[in-house]
N, C-alpha and C positions, 0 to 999 in steps of 0.2 A: 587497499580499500578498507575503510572503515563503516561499518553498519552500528545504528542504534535503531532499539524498536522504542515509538515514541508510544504504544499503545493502541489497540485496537487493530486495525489494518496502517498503522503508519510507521514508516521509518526511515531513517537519515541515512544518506549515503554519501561517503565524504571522499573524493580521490582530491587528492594535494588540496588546492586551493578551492576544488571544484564541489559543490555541494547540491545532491537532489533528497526531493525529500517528496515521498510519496504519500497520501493520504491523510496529513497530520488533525488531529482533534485536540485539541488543547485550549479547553473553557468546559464549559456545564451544560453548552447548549441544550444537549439530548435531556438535559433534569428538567428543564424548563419547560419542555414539550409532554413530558414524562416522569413525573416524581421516582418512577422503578428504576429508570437507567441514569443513578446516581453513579457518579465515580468514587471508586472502591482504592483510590489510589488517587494521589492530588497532581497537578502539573507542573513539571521541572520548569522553571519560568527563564531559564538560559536557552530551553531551544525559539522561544519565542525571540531576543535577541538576532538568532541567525537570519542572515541574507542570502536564499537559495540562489542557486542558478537557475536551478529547472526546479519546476513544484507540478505534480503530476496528480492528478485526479480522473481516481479509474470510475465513479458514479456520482451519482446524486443523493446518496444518504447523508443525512445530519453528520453525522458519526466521520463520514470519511471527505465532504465538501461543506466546514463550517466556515458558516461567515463570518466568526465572532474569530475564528484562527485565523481566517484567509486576511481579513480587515487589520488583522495586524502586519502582516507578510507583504502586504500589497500597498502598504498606505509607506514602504521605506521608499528610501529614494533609487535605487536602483532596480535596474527593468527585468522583472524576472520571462523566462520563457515559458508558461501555464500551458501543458500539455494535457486536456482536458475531454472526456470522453461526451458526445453528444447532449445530455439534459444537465451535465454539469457546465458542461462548456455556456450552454446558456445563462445561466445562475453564477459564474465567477465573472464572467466577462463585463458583468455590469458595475465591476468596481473601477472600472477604466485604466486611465492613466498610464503609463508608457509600457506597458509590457503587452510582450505577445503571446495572443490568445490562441489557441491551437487547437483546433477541431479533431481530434484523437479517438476517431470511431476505431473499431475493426479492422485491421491490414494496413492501417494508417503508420505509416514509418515518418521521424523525423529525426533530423539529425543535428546535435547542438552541443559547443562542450567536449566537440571530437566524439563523441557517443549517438551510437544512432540506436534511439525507443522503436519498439514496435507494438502496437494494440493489440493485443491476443482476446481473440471470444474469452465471453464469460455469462455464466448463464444463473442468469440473477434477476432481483424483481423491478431493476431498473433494466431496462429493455434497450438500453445503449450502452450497459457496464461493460467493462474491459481487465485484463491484466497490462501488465508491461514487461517484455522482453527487455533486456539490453546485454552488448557483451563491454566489459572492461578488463585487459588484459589479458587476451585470448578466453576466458571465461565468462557464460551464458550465466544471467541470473534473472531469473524471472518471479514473481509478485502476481499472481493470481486475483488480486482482490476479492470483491468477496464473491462466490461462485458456487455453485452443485457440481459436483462430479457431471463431467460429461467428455466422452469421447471425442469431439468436437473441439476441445481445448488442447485434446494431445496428438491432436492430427496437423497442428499450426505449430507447435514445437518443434528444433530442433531435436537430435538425438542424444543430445552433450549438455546436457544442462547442470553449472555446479553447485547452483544454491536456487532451491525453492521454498517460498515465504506463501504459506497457504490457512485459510482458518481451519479451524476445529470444534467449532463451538458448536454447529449441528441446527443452526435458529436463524429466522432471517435468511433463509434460503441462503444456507453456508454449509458447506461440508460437515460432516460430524467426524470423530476423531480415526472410526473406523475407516469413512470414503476416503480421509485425508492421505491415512494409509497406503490405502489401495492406489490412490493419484500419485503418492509419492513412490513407489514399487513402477512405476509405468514408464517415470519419467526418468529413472535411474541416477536422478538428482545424488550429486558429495554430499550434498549439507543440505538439511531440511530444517528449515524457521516456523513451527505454530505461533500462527498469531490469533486474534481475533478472540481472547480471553482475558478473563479476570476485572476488566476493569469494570462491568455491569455486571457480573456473574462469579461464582465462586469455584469456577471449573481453576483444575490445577492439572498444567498440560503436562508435567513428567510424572502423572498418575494416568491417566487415558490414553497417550501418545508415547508408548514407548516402544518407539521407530527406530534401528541402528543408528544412522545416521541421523540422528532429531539434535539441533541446537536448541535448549529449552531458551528464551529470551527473558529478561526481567528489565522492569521497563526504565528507560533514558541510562542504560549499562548499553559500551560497546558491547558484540557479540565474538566468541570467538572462533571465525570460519577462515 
């Protein structure tokens, strides 16, 4: 398995041929809306090239279900599987065309690519966000999206989980680097990924998150877990 963090809550996940790619942002949308949330880091314009299998969208924020990213991804020729959590699901599906569109609430399990997703709560200010579970090669890795601590999210986990991808930023009803902490100590997570820094903020995660287990990520660099 190969992981790349494409920035923000997004990242590549590549087994052989197979490619998912969860929350990607790559454009300026968010500057457009908002002169503050300029990006602080430009976009590697090779991932935009790729052809997912599965493209998974845990909410409705700009940031993590852009249409100026998705209108690329969606306008190729081949049909991706769009595992999409309720207010987003509404909002991608109007791009149409041959790909299936996947209602990805809470406890919603699908299985595609030989991988089977599962929607895990997440308690955020989109009111249908989710993370995603999945296991690939006897190992559990799960992506929180963007989420508040809450007990609720580690009562739907397994006990075995080897890689957790959680933010740290503390804004936007997001863990701060302390909760992040705390959530990673719970889950008894191998490998911990911060995400959800730097590229609108000047947070530097191997200065506030210094977790044993923390993979620091920089962004469109494989990670090494």
């Amino acid at each position: 398995m190969e992981i790349t963090w494409l920035g923000q809550g997004g990242f590549l996940f590549e087994l052989g041929d197979t490619k998912i790619i969860i929350d990607p942002y790559l454009s300026d949308s968010c500057e457009k809306v908002n002169p503050k949330s300029k990006r602080r880091f430009g976009v590697d314009e090779r991932f935009l090239e790729i052809c997912p299998d599965v493209l998974i969208l845990t909410h409705n924020h700009l940031d993590h279900t852009d249409p100026e990213t998705l209108e690329v991804y969606l306008n190729k020729d081949k049909p991706i599987t769009v595992l999409a959590s309720g207010n987003a699901w509404t909002s991608v599906r109007k791009f149409g065309g041959d790909h299936n569109y996947v209602l990805f609430n809470e406890g919603t399990e699908f299985t595609v690519c030989g991988i089977t997703f599962k929607a895990i709560y997440a308690e955020h200010s989109d009111d249908k966000a989710v993370g995603v579970l999945f296991k690939v090669d006897g190992k559990n890795y799960f992506a929180t999206g963007d989420t508040l601590y809450n007990e609720k999210i580690l009562k739907q986990l397994p006990r075995n989980i080897y890689a957790l991808f959680l933010p740290i930023n503390g804004k936007g009803n997001n863990m701060n680097a302390i909760d992040a902490k705390r959530f990673a100590v719970r889950t008894k997570a191998k490998k911990v990924v911060p995400c959800h820094f730097s590229l609108f903020d000047d947070i530097k995660a191997e200065e506030i998150f210094d977790f044993p287990f923390a993979v620091i990520p920089k962004p469109f660099e494989k990670l090494e877990i």
